[in-house]
C-alpha positions in Angstrom: 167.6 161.9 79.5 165.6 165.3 80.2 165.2 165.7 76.5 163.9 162.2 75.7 161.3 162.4 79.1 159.9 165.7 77.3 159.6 163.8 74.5 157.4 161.1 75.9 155.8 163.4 77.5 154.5 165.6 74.6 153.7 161.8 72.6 151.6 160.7 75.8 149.6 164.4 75.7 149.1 164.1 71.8 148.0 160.4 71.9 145.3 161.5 75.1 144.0 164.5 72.9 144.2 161.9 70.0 141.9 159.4 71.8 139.6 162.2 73.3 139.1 163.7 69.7 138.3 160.1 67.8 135.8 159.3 71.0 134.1 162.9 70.5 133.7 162.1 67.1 132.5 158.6 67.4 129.8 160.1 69.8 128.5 163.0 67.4 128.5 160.5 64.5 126.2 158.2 66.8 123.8 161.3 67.2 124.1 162.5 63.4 122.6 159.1 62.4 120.0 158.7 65.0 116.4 158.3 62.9 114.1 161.2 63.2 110.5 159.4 64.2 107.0 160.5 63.9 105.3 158.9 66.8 101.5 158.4 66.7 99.3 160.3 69.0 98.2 158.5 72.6 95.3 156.5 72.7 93.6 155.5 75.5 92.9 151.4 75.9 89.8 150.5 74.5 87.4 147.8 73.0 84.3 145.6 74.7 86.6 143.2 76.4 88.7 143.2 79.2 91.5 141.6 79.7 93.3 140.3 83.2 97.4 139.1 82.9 96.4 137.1 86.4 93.7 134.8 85.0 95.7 131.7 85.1 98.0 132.2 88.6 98.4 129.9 90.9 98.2 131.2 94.4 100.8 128.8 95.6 103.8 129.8 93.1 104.4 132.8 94.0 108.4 133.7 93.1 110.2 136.7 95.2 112.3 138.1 92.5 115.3 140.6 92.0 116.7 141.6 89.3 118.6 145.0 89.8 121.9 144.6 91.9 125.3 145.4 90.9 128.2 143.4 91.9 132.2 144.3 91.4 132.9 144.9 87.7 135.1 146.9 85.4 137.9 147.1 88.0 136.0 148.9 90.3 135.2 151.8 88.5 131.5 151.4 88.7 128.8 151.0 91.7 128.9 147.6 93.2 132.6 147.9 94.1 131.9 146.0 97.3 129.6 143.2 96.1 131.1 140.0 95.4 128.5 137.3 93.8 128.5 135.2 96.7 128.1 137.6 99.1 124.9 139.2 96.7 123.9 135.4 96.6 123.9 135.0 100.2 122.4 137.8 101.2 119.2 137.7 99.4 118.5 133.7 99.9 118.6 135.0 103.5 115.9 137.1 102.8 114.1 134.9 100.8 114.1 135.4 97.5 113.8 132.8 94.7 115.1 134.6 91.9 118.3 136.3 92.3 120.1 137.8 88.9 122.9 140.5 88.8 122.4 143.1 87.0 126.1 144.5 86.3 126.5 147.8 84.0 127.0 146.9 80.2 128.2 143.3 81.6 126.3 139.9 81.3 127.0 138.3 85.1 127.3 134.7 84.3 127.0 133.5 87.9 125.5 130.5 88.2 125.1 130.3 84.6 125.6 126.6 84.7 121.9 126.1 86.6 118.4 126.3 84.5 117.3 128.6 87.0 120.1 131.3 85.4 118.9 134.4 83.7 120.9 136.4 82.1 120.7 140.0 82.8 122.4 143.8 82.5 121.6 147.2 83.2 122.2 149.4 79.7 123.0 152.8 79.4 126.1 154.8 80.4 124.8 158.4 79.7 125.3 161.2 82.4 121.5 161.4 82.8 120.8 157.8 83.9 119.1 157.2 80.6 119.0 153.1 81.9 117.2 149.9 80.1 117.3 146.9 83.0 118.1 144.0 80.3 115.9 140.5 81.3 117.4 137.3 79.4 120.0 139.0 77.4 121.7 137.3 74.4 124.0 140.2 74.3 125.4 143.6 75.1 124.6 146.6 73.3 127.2 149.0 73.5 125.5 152.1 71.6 124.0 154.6 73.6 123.7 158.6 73.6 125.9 159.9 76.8 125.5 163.7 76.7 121.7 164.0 76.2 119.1 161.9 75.2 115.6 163.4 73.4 112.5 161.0 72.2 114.1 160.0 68.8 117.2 158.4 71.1 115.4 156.8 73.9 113.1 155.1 70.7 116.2 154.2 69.2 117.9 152.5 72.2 115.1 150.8 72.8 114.4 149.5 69.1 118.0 148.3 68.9 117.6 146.3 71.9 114.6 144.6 71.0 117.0 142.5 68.8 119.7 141.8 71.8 117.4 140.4 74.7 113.6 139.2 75.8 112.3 141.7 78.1 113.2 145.9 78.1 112.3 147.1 81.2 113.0 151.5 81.5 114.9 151.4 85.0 114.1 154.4 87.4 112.4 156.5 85.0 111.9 159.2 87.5 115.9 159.6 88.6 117.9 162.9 87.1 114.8 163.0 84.8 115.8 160.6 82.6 112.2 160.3 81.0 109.6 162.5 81.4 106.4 161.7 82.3 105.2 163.2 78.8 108.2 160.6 77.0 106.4 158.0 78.4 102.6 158.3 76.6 104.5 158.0 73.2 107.8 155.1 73.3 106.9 152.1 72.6 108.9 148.6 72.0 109.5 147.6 75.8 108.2 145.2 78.1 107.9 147.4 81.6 108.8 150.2 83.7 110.7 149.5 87.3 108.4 151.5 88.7 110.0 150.7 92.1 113.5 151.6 93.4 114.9 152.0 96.2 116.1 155.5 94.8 113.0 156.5 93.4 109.4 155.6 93.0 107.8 155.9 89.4 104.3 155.0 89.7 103.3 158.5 87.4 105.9 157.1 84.6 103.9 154.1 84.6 100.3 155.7 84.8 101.5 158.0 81.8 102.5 154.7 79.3 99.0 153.3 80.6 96.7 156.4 79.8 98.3 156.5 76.2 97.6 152.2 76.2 100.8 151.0 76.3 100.6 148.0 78.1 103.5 147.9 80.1 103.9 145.9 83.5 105.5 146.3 86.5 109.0 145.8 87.7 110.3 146.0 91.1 113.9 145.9 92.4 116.6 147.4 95.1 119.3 148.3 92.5 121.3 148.1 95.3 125.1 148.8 94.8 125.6 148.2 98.5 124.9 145.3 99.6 125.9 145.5 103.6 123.7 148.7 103.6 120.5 147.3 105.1 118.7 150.5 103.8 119.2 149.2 100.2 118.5 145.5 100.6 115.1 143.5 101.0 113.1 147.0 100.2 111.6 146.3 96.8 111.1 143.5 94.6 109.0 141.4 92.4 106.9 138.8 93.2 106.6 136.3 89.7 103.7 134.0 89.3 105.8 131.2 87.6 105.3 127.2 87.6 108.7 126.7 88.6 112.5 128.4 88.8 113.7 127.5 85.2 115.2 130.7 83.5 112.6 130.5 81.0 109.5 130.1 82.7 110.0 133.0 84.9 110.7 135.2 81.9 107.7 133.9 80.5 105.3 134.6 83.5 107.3 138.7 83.7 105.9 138.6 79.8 102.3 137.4 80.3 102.4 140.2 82.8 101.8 137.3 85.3 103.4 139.6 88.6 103.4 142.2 91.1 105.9 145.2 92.6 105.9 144.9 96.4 107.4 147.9 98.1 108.3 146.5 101.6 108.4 149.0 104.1 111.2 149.4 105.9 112.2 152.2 108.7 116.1 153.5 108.4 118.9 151.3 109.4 116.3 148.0 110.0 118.5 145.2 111.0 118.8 141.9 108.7 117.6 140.1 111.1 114.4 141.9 111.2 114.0 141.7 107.7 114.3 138.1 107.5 111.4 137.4 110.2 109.3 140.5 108.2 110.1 138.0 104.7 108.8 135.0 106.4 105.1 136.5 107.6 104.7 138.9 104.2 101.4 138.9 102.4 100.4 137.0 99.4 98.0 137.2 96.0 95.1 134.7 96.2 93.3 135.6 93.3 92.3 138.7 90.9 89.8 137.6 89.2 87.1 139.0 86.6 83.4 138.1 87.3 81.7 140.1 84.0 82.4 143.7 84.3 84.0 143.4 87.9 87.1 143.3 89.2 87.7 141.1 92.3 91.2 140.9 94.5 91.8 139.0 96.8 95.2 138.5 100.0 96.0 136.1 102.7 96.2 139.1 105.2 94.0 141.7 105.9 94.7 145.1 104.2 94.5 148.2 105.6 93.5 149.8 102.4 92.3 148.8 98.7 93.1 151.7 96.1 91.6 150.8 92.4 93.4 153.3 90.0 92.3 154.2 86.7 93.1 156.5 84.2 95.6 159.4 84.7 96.2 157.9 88.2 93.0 158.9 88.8 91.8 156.8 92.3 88.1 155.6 91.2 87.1 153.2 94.8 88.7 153.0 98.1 87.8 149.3 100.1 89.3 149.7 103.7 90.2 146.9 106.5 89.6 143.2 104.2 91.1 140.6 102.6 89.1 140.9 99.7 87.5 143.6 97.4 86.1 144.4 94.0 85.6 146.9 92.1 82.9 147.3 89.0 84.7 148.7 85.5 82.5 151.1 84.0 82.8 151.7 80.0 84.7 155.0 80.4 87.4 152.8 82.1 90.1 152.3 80.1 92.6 150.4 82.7 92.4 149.9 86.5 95.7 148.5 88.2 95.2 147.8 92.4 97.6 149.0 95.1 96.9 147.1 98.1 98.4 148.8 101.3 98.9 146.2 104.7 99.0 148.2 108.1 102.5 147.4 108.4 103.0 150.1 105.4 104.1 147.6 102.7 102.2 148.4 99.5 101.4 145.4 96.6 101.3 147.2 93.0 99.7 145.1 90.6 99.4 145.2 87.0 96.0 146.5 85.7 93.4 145.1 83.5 92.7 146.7 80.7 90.0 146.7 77.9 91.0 145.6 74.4 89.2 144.7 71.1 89.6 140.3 72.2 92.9 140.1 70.4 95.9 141.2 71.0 96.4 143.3 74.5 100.3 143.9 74.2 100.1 145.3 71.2 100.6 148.8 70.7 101.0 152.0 68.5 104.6 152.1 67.0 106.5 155.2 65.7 107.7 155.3 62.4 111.2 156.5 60.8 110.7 160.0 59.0 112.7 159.6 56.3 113.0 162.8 55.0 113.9 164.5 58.4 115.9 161.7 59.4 118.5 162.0 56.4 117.8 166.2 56.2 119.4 166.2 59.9 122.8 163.7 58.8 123.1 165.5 55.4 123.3 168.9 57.3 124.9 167.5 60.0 127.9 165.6 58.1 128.6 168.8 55.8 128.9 171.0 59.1 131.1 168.3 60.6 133.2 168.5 57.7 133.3 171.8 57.4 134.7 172.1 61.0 137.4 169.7 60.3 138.6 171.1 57.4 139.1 174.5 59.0 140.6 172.9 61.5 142.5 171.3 59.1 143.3 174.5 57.6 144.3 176.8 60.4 146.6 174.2 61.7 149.0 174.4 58.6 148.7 178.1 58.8 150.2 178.2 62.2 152.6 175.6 61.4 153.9 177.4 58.2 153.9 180.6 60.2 156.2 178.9 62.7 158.2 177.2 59.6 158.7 180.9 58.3 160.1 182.3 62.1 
């Protein structure tokens, strides 16, 4: 009996090394065959025109939106262990909020999937370094990533692949274990918008960075809470969506057409629920941002303590205190200028900026293209030195087990 225990034994500690050898591998083919890109230097936004995302908003639809939250999955192992869907559900219809999605890790939630209102959506990325793509209307999961590190060339690649998998790429928490530098940011390209708010991190020089080098990118806000009952992580930050209605699709239209704004709601430690429910019911709204020729006009429903207009570099180019309303006039060495409204509460609005562009496209921007040579120099190189290891490997092994044979 002893004998055939030791027996198992030594199988089950083969088959683990087994599995732990064929994953390492699987993961170092994955970074041999990553392209190699040459990415275009930044350039700033320009042309005679300018163009605003909230030119066609109606003041009267605004949608409070979250769409980072992670409920119970993968047996537990995850964060969201706690979270059922109802209880997420409940929870943030308490406080308000029209648009409620679950964003499990490398899982499509389909709760409530039976509504119109439904949108699909998952957080990518299982890498040590947080190296996270918030997934909005997701056809599928994607299941390649880079765990151990990730440089330029395999944050562009992520992001390429998933292009093809859902409608809207947001970079989550940018700023969190460094998973993209400020300087990353002025040259990816191929992603809708940065969650610039968090309630781990804030993000706002990611999202300045991606601007200065004219990537138009929007605004996303969200708890990412993983605990629900935690009021510190609940009801903080969110999105509010200019959409004509609820339906799935016209929310992820308005999010494209850059049609929102981040709302970080203050909130001291420990704030009860019921606190934050009466604060939800008597927060601020958008009336208008408007363009009258070369200035910039922004109106709320509720005096502010403070308008900030923000251009280039983050650079902070007029201050408007203690109104409702306030403009600002674009001179041409502006290339963008996004608004943060703050409210003498503390809560700050952070809307998308206007930008100038040459009267066609806005969204578009400069893509990186694959360097061929370099890209199949690094696998060629890479391959023989993998082989090369094996087969030493390969070799030394029947050394010692002839060697043993022999004794």
């Amino acid at each position: 009996m002893l004998r055939l225990l030791l027996l198992f034994f030594n199988w089950l500690v083969r088959l683990i090394i087994y599995l732990i050898v064929a994953v390492l591998l699987v993961v170092i083919i994955e970074y041999l065959v990553c392209p190699i890109y040459i990415f275009p230097d930044p350039e700033p936004f320009h042309g005679e025109y300018i163009f605003n995302p909230y030119q066609d908003i109606d003041s009267t639809k605004w949608r409070k939106s979250n769409f980072q939250v992670q409920s119970r999955v993968w047996i537990g192992i995850t964060d969201g262990r706690k979270n059922s869907n109802e209880v997420i559900d409940s929870i943030y219809r308490f406080l308000l909020y029209d648009v409620i999605t679950i964003s499990d890790y490398q899982k499509i939630n389909k709760y409530g999937d039976e509504s119109d209102t439904y949108i699909p959506v998952y957080e990518h990325g299982y890498g040590i370094f947080k190296n996270h793509q918030v997934l909005i209307g997701a056809k599928k999961v994607l299941w390649t990533d880079y765990p151990l590190f990730q440089n330029i060339h395999h944050k562009q690649h992520i992001l390429n692949l998933l292009r093809k998998t859902s409608d809207l790429i947001y970079i989550a928490h940018p700023k969190l274990r460094g998973a993209y530098s400020v300087n990353d940011m002025k040259y990816l390209s191929k992603y809708t918008g940065v969650e610039v708010l968090n309630y781990m991190r804030l993000s706002v020089e990611h999202w300045d960075a991606a601007l200065s080098a004219g990537r138009y990118v929007t605004i996303l806000g969200n708890d990412d809470a993983h605990d629900v009952f935690n009021p510190d992580e609940v009801g903080y930050r969110c999105t509010f969506i200019n959409s004509s209605s609820l339906n799935g699709d016209s929310v992820i239209n308005a999010l494209r057409k850059g049609m929102a704004y981040g709302a970080d709601i203050y909130r001291p430690v420990g704030e009860p629920f019921q606190k934050k429910i009466k604060k939800a019911k008597k927060i601020a709204k958008v009336k208008q941002v408007d363009m009258s020729g070369d200035t910039l006009c922004v109106e709320v429903d509720q005096k502010a303590g403070i308008f900030r207009f923000i251009g280039q570099d983050g650079k902070i180019k007029h201050v408007v205190e203690n109104t409702k309303y306030a403009c600002y006039k674009i001179s041409p060495g502006d290339t963008y200028i996004r608004t943060e409204i703050e409210f003498p509460n503390k809560t700050v609005f952070y809307l998308n900026p206007v930008i100038r562009y040459d009267g066609k496209d806005p969204w578009k921007m400069a893509e990186p293209e694959v360097d061929v040579l370099r890209t199949w120099l690094l696998r060629i190189i890479g391959f023989a030195t993998l082989i090369f290891i094996i087969l030493n490997i390969c070799f030394i092994r029947q050394r010692i087990i002839k060697r043993r044979t022999v004794r």
